[in-house]
N, C-alpha and C positions, 0 to 999 in steps of 0.2 A: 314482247319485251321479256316474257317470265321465263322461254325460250329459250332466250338469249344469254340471257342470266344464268342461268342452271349450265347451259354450254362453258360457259366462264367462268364460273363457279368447279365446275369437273376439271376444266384445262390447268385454275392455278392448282387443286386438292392434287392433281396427278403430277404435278411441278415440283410440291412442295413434299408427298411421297418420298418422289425420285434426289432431291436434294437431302432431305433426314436416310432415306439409304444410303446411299454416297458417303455421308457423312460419318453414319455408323460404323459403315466398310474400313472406312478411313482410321479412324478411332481405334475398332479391332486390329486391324494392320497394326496402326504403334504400339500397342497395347502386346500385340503379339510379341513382338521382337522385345520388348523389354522383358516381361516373363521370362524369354529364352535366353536372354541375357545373362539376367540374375540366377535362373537356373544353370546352367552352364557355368558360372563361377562358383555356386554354392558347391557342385557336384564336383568338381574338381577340387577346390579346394576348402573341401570340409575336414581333409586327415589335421589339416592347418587352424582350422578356425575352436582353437580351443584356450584355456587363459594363458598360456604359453607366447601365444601371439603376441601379447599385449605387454608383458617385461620380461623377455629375453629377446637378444640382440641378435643381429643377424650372422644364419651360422658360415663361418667356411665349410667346402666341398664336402656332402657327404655326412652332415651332421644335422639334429635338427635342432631348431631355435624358434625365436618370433623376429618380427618387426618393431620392437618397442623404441627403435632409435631413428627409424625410420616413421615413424610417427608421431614421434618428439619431432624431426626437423622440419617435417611437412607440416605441424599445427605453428611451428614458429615461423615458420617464413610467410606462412599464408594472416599470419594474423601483423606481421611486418608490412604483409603489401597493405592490408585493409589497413593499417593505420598510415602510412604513408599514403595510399591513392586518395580514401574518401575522403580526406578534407579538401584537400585539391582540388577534388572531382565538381564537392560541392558545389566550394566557392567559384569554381569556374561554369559550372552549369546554371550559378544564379547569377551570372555577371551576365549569362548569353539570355536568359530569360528575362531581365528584369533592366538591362543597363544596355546592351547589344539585339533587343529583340529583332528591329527592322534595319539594323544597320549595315553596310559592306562588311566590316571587320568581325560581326558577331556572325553570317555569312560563309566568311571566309575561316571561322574558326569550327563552325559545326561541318565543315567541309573538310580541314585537314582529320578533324575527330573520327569522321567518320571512317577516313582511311585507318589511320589508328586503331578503331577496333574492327576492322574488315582485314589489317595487316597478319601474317601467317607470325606467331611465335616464336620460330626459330630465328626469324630475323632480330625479334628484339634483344633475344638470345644473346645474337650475336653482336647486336648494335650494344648491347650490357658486357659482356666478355671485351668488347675492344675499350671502351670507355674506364670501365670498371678492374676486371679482372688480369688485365695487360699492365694496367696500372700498378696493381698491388703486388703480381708477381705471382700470384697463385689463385686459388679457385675459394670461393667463403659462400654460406648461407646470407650474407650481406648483399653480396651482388644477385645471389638468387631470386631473394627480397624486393630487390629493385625491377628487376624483370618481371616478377607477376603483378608489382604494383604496377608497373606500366600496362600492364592486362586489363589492372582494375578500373585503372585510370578516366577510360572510352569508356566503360558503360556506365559509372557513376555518373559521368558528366551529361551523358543521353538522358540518363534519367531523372537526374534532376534535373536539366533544361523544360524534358515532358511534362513532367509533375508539377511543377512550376507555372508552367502556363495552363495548364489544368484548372488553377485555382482562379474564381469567378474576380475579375478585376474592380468587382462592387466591393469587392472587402478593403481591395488595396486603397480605392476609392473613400469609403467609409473613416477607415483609419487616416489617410493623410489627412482628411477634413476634419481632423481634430485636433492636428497640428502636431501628431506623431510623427519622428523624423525617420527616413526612409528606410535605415538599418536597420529599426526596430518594429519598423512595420515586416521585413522580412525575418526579421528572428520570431519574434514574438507572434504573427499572426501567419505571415506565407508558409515559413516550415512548418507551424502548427497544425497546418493545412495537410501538406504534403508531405508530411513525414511518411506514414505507410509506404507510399510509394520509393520513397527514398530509401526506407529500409528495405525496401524488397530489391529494388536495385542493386544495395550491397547486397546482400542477400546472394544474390544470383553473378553477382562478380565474382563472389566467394567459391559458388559452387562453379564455375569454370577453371578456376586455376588448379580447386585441387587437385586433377587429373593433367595438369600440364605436365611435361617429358622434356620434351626438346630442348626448352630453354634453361633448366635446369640441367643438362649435362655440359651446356659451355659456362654455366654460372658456378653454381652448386656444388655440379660433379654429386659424388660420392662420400658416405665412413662407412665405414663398416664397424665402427664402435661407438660407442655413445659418447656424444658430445656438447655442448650446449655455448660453444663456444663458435659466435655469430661472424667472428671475424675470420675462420678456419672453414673449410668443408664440410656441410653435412648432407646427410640423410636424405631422403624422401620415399613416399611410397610410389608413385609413381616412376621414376629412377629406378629403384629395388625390381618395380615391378617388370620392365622393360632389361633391366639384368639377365635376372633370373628365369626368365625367359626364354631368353636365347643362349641359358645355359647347357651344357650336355646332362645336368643332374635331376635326379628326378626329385629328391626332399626339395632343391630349390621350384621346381616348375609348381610342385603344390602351394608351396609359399606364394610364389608371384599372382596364381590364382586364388587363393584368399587375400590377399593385399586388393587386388583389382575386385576383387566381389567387397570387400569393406568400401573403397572409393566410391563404388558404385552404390551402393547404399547410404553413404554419406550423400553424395550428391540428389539423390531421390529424397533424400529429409531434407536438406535445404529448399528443393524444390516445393515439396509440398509445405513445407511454413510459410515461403513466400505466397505461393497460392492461398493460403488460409489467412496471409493476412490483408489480399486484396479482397476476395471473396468478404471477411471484416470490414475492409472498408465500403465497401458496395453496401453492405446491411444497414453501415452505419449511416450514411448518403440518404439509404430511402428510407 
């Protein structure tokens, strides 16, 4: 038997080896490409990344400037979607966890959600431009607003569906047996619960939009001057960045490369706050 044992003992140690390598490999691989990511944008557009960037407006051909209007329109439509998606999202993810859990219709709605956020962005783009922007007559940070909130919308709702049923049904237990009515069993004690989680969902709905493009040029569109007028055309860094790009200029192609190395380090903080506030929740759990 002790034979036997030590053979089995080698087989899972060399199992368990070969899956922490794999693993590693894998790690290094993603880890790789981001470094080269973020180097690649820093190295390009470093002539750009200096306080200039941050209030002066974007320049026409052949002059230099920042993105400062472009980063005004992009923190206001992204903080228009988050407040337009997550309550929605919530309350819709706690009607499917808590009112719809084993039902057809609660089912049938985590089924169309999930097409929703599996759907490509240009389409809602454009399903926002024909509803929206057809309507008004012209192109607004309004309807742009509307388009990434529909972004936010899906994963909000995933994730507080998740989160939601997360929490141990002894509690929800606990509390109706005391004759707490069920609202306030979900305010007061379910979100209390799953808050973390829920923050980190927006969290991470946040950091997908800010790099959204496509749907912002049938909503948004473009200024090129500072604006703050939500019912008109604005800005984004994304847009800018996709501009200037495929411009023949070179001060612009440095700009679009620091606009896109900003994005992309906005997005890696969002990322790691959300990580750091589940990793937080884990600590606090054990």
């Amino acid at each position: 038997m002790s034979a036997i044992s030590e053979k089995l003992y080698r087989r899972r140690r060399l199992k368990n080896n070969l899956a922490l390598a794999l693993a590693s490999a894998a790690t290094l691989f993603g880890l790789f490409w981001l470094v080269w990511i973020l180097w690649t944008t820093l190295v390009n557009g470093i002539g750009a990344l200096k306080p200039e960037l941050f209030y002066q407006m974007t320049p026409p051909p052949g002059e230099d400037g920042g993105l400062a209007n472009a980063f005004f329109g992009s923190i206001l439509m992204s903080l228009l979607a988050i407040l337009m998606g997550t309550p929605v999202g919530i309350l819709a993810g706690t009607f499917l966890a808590e009112y719809a859990r084993r039902s057809v219709l609660g089912e049938a709605i985590r089924f169309v959600n999930d097409i929703l956020l599996s759907a490509p962005s240009i389409v809602l783009g454009l399903f926002v431009y024909t509803l929206v922007v057809r309507q008004m007559g012209h192109f607004s940070g309004l309807a742009g607003a509307i388009t990434l909130a529909l972004i936010v919308l899906p994963v909000v709702v995933r994730t507080t569906d998740e989160m939601l049923k997360l929490v141990p049904s002894q509690m929800r237990e606990a509390a109706l047996s005391l004759g707490i009515p069920q609202w306030k069993v979900t305010v007061q004690v379910l979100y209390r619960s799953a808050l973390p989680g829920i923050v980190t969902g927006v969290l991470l709905a946040l950091a997908r939009i800010s790099g959204e493009t496509a749907p912002l040029l049938f909503t948004a569109l473009n200024n090129q001057f500072w604006s703050h007028d939500i019912a008109g055309p604005l800005a984004s860094v994304p847009v800018v960045v996709f501009q200037y790009a495929m411009s023949p200029y070179d001060t612009w192609h440095v700009l679009a490369w620091a606009g896109a190395f900003m994005v992309t380090v906005f997005v890696l903080c969002i990322s790691l706050i959300a990580r750091a506030i589940i990793a937080r929740r884990k600590v606090a759990n054990d």
